[in-house]
N, C-alpha and C positions, 0 to 999 in steps of 0.2 A: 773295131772300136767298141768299145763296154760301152750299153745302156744303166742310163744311173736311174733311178726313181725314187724323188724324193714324199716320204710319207709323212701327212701330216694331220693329225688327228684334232679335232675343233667341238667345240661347245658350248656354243651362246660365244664364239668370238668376232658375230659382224664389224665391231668395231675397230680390230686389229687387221683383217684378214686383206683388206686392200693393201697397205702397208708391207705384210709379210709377203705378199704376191710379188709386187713391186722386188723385191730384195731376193727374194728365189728365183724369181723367171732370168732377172740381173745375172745372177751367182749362173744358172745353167747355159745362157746364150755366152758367158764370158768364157766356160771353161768349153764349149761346145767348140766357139770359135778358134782355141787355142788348140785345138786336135788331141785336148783331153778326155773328152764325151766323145759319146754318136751324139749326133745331131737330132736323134729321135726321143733320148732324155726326156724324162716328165716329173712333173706335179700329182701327186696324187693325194685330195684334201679327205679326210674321213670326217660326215657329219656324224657324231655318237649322241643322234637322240634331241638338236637343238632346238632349244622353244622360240628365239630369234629370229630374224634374218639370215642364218648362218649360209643354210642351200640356196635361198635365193643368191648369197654373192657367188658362191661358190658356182650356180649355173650359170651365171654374169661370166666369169673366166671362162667358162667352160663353150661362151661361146666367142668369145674378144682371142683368147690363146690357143694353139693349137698343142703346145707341151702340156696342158690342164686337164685333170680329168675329179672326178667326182665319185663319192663312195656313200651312200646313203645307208645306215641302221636303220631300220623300223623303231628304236626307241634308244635311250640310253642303258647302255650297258657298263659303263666305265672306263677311261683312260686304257688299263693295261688290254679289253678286248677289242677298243675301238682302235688300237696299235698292231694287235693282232689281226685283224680282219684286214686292216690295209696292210701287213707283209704278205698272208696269204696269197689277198688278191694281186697283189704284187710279183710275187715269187715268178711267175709262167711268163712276165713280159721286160724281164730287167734282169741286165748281169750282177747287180749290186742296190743295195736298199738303202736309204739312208732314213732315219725316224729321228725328227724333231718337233716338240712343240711350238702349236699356233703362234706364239707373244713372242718370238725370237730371241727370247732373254739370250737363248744358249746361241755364241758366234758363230754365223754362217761362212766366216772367210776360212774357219779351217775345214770347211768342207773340201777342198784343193789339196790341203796335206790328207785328209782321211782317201782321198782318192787316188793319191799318190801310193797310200800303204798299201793301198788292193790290189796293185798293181805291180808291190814288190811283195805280192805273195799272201798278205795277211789278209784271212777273212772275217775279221772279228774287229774294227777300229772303235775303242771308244771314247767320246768328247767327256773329259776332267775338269774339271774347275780349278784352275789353280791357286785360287782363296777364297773366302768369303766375307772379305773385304765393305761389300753391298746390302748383308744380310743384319738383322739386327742380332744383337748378345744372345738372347733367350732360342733364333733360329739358327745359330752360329753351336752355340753349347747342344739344343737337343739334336743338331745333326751329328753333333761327334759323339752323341751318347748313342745315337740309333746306331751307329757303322760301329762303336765299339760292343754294343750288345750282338749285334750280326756277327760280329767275331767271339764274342763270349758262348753263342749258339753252334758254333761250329759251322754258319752258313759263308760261303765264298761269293763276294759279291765286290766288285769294282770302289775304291775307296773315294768318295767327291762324284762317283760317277752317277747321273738319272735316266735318263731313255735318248739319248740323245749319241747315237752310233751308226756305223755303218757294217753291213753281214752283206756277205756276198750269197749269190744264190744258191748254193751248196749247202749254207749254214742257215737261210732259211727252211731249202726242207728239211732239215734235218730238225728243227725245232718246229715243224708244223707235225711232227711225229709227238711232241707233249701236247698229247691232247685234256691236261686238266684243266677244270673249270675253276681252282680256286689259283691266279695267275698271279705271279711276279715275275717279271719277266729281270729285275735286275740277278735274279736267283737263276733264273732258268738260261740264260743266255751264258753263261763263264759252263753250264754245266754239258753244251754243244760239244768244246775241249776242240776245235779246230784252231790254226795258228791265230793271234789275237795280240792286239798291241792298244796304245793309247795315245790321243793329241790331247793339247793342252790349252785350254782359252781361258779368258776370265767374261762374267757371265754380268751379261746387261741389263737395264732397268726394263721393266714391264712397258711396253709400247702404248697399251693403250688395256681398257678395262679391268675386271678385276682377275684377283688369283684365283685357278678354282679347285687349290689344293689347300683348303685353310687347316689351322691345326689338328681340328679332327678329323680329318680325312689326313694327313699322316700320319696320326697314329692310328687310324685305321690301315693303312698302307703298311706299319711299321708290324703291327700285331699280326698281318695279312700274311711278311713276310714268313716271320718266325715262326708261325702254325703252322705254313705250304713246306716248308724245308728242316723242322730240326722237329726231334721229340727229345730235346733238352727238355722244355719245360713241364714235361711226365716224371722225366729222371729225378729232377728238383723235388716235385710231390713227392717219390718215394724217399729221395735223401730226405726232406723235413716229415716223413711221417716216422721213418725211422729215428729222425732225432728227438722226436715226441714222444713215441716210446721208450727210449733209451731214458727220457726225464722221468714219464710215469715211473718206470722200475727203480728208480733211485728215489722218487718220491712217495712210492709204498714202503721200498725201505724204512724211509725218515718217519713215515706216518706208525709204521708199527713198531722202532722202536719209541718212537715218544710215546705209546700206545704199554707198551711195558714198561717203561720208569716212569710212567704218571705226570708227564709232563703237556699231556692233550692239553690246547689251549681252543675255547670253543671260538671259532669264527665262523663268519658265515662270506665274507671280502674273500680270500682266497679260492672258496670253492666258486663262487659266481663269477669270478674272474677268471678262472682255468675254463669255467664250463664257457663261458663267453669266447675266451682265444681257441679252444679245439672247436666247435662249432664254425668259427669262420674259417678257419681254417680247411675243414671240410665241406663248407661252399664254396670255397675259392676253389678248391682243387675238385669236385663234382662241376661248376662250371668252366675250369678248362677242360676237365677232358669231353665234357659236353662239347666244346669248341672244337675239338680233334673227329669227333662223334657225327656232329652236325657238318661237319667237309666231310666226311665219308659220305653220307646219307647226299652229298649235293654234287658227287663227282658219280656215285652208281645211277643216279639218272641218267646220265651221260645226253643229259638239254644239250641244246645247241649252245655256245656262247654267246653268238648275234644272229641276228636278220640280216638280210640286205634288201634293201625296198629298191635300190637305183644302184645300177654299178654301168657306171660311163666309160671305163674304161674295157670292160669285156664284148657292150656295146661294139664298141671300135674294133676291137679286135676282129670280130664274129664279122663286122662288114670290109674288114681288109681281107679276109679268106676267104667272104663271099665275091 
């Protein structure tokens, strides 16, 4: 019988975490019982750095359940590492992984059909949204702008899809093998290329506290993306520096024949206006490839991504071998 282990990465969420416990311990003893799981299935909560109550509930489960285990960061590292460190950690004690967030927006009931795909073979299921129905206009619009620039970028990435899948153990190590530090994991996971399918849910209101993806951390998510995976945006720099020169040279033209039939008109607007657009123009494009420059300089470290201060699960492990 496949071990499932579900990952679930937390951050300042005490006040959901009872709730989502409640609903996953549910979801594993139900499908445990029906000779879907082993019976040895778990929880596995990742604290990424909480300044809350977060470990305190989390060690609460960890002593009430015996499917619960605990994953402690030394600090905050972010969502896509604190996702990372629990598949890692995960990978050596489960046939299959499942990653979702703390607030249960995204449906736990089709965790059953994703467990079902694994079982016809697919090691790559991942949870769609099938509207956005719950979202307001302005989140509805910049997410179809973000999936259509990821397509403008040439990056392949799940369309409605956010972290919420399931990867068998095969297709986790094989992605424990990307070891960069600047992570997207919606980018990096289609690029594994083992078989791969999608369920389908519509996606639920926030259970309890707040989001802690506000708009500038998606578009920090979104620029994150398209830095880690494309050099469209260098290509661009060179198309518009070339199309900047191609104006200059038709602009010296203009300038020197009005320069010969006496038709110089003295202005001083056109020249402080060209010297103003090349100038930005030249910062903009010196700070992105600064941005290309500055990931390089932060992957040849080759830092750790996280700490781990508490890992309860290897705990366990190391006194069942002993």
């Amino acid at each position: 019988m496949s071990r499932l282990c579900i990952v679930v990465p937390c951050y300042n969420e005490e006040e959901a975490l009872r709730y989502t416990n409640i609903e996953l311990t549910r979801i594993l003893h139900r499908l445990t019982e029906a000779g879907k799981l082993s019976s040895n299935s778990f929880i596995l909560y990742v604290d990424d750095g909480s300044t809350d109550k977060t470990w305190s509930v989390i060690h609460d489960f960890r002593v009430q359940f015996d499917c619960v285990f605990g994953l402690k960061l030394t600090r905050n590292t972010g969502h896509q590492n604190a996702l990372t460190a629990g598949l890692i950690t995960a990978k050596d004690s489960a046939d299959m992984i499942i990653t979702i967030d703390a607030d249960l927006q995204d449906d736990i009931s089709v965790i059953e059909d994703m467990v079902a795909k694994y079982k016809r073979g697919y090691d790559i299921v991942y949870g769609v949204r099938n509207r956005r129905d719950t979202d307001t206009f302005f989140k509805r619009t910049s997410a179809l702008g973000f999936y259509k620039l990821m397509q403008a970028m040439k990056i392949n990435i799940i369309y409605n899809h956010a972290d919420y899948r399931l990867m068998s153990k095969r297709a986790v190590e094989q992605f424990s093998g990307y070891t960069e530090r600047n992570l997207f994991l919606r980018g990096i996971i289609p690029l594994i290329g083992y078989r791969s399918t999608v369920v389908t849910y519509d996606r639920n209101s926030r259970i309890a506290g707040e989001s802690k993806y506000p708009l500038s951390k998606m578009f920090s998510m979104a620029f994150e993306g398209i830095t880690s995976f494309s050099i469209q945006p260098i290509r661009m720099i060179t198309s518009l520096g070339l199309t900047i020169v191609l104006c200059s040279v038709f602009a010296a033209i203009y300038a020197l024949y009005s320069y010969v039939t006496g038709k110089v008109v003295a202005g001083w607007t056109s020249i402080i206006l060209s010297i103003w657009f090349i100038g930005g123009v030249q910062l903009l494009s010196i700070g992105l490839i600064g941005t290309y420059i500055g990931k390089i300089y932060i992957e040849v470290k080759h830092r750790p991504r996280y700490n781990i201060e508490i890992n309860d699960l290897m705990e366990t492990e190391y006194e069942k071998q002993g």
